[in-house]
N, C-alpha and C positions, 0 to 999 in steps of 0.2 A: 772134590767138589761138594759143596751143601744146598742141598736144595731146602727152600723152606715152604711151607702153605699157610698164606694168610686167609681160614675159610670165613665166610659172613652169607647172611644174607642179602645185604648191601640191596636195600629195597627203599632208596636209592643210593647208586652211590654218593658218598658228599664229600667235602673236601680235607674231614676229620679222617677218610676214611684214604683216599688219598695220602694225607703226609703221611700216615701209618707204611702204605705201600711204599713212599720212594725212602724211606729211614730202612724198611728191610733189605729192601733192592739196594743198598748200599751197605747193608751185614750181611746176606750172603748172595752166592754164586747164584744161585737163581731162585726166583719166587714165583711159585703158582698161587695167582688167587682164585680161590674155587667160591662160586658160587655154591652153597649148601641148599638144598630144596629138603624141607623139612615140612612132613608130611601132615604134623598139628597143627601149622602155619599158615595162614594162605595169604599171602601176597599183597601189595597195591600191583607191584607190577611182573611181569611172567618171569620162569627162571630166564627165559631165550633174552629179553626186554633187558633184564641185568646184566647178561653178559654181552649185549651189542654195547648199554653202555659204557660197562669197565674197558671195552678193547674201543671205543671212541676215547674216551679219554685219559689212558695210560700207553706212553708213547718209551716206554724202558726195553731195553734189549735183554735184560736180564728177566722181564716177567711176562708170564705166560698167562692167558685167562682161560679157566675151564670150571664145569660144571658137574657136578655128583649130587645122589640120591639117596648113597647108603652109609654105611658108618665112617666117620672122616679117618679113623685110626685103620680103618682095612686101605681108605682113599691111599692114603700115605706109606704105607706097605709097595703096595702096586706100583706109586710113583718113585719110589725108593728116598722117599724125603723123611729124614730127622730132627726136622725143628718143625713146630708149630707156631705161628706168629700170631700173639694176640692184643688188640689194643686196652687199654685198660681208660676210661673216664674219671673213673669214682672209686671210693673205696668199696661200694656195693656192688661195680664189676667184678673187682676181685675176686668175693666170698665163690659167685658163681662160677668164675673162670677157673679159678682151682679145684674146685669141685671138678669140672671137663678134663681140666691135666691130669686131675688124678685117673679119671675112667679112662681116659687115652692112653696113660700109657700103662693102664692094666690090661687093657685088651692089644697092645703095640709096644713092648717092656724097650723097644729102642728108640720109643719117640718122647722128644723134650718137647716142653714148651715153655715160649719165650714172650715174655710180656714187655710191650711198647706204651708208656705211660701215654697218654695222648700228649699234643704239644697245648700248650695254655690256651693258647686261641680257639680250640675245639674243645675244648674239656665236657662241656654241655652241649654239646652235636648230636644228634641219633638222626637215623631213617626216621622215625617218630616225627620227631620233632620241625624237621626237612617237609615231613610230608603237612603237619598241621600249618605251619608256615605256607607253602602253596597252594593250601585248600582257602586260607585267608588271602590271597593275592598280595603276599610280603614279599618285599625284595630279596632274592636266591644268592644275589651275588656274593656276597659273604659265605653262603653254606652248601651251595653247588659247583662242580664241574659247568662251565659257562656255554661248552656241547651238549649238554643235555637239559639246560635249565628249562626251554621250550617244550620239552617233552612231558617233564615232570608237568608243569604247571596246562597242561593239554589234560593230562591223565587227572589231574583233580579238577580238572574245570567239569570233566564228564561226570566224575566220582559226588562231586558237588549238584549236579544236576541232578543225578538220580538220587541222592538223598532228599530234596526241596521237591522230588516226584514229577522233574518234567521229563 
């Protein structure tokens, strides 16, 4: 059996983020997506927030949704998982994502990592971008999960509020 981990910080999830998921949920036996909480980072929305919505709107029997804090090649140890899943946008993912494969599996010499080009229709998707899009009151439907487009756009109407200082 292969288990694999597609980690992110999926702040929100969106629906680039998604195909990535059900393309691996169909290369291997089972996929953990781990929410990464990374401690330079902080957030639109809590690590807890991203994982009620990745298990709202990933309905695979083969993928598990959970949550870590410390180094993802120790994560993956623990889990006994040997592939890393990663998506790739642009050729400027890349530079940076092989750089992570490389320290993964220096610190993990039995973990690969496996890169998912994105599909065309997301190629320019990020949490970023998802998020600027809600804070302007743009239509989600293209670039959200349609379970949580209400939430997101809740969390920037607040986020919008407190920066115009009401």
């Amino acid at each position: 059996m292969i288990t694999a981990i597609y980690p992110g910080s999926f702040d929100p999830v969106t629906l680039g983020h998604l195909n990535i998921i059900k393309r691996a949920a169909n290369a291997f036996d089972q996929v953990i997506v781990c929410v990464m909480v990374n401690s330079a980072k902080s957030g639109t929305f809590s690590p807890e927030e991203r994982v009620d919505f990745l298990r709202r709107t990933i309905h695979l029997d083969n993928v598990e949704i959970d949550m870590h804090t410390g180094l993802l090649a120790d994560y993956a140890r623990k889990k006994g998982a040997r592939v890393l899943v990663k998506g790739l946008r642009a050729v400027s993912d890349f530079e940076a994502e092989v750089q992570m494969a490389v320290v993964n599996s220096s610190l993990n010499p039995e973990l690969d990592t496996m890169f998912f080009p994105s599909g065309q229709k997301y190629s320019y998707l990020s949490s970023t971008v998802v998020k600027e899009l809600a804070r302007y009151s743009a239509n989600l439907t293209e670039v959200l999960p349609r379970e949580i487009i209400e939430d997101v756009k809740m969390k920037m109407e607040i986020k919008r509020g407190e920066c115009d200082g009401k």
